[in-house]
N, C-alpha and C positions, 0 to 999 in steps of 0.2 A: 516504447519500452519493449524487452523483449521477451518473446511469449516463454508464455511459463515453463514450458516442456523444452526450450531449447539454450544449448549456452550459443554466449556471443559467435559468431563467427571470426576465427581469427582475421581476413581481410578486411573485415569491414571496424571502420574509427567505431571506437568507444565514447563513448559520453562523455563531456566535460564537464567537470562538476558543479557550471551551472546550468545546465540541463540537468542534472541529477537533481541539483534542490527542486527544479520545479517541478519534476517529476513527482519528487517527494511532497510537496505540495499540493499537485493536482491529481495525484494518484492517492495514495493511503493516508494522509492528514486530510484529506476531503471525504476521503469514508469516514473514517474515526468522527470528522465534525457529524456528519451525517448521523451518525448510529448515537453518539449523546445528543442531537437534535431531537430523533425519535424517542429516545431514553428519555426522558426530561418530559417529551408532551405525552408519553404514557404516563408518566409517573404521576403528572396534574390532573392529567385526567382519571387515574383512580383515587389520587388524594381527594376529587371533588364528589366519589360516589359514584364512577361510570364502573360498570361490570368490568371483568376482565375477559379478552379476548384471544383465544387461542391464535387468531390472526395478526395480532399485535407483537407475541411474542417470535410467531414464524419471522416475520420484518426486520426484529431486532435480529435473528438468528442468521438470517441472508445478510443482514448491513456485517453483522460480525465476521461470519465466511469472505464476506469482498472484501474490507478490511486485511483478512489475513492473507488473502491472494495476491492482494497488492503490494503490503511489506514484505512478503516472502521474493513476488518479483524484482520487487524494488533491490532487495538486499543482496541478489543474486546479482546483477548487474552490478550493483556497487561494488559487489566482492570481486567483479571481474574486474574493474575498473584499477581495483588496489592491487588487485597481481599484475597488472600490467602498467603499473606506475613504477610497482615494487623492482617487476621485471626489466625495465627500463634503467633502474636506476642502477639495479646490479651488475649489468650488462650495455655500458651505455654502444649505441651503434655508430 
């Protein structure tokens, strides 16, 4: 995927959008699983009377931040993807 701070290069191919699913897949729908994974076994474990833990909620707060660092990449790339489809189609070569 490509880092967060940089757009695609134009020489370099773009992604095909099945590389994009999987991305989307193994990048931010794998955090999301992740952060309601941790969601879920805090939540049983205060419904069953365990204290609550200031470290618990930091965990949730990093899974949520990765989360949104990965849809964010993720979207930037797609969107380059669709201007360069877009671009393609308007201007065929």
């Amino acid at each position: 995927m490509a880092r967060a701070d940089s757009a695609p290069d134009a020489q370099s191919p773009l992604p095909s959008l099945t590389t994009l699913a999987k991305q989307l897949r193994d990048g931010p729908l794998q955090r999301l699983v992740e952060l309601q994974t941790e969601t879920t076994a805090l939540s049983d474990r205060l419904a069953n009377g365990a204290p609550a833990r200031i470290e618990d909620v930091e965990q949730l707060v990093r899974l949520s931040l990765s989360a949104m660092q990965h849809f964010s990449a993720f979207t930037r790339e797609l969107a380059a993807v669709l201007r360069e489809l877009t671009d393609a189609k308007r201007h065929p070569h």
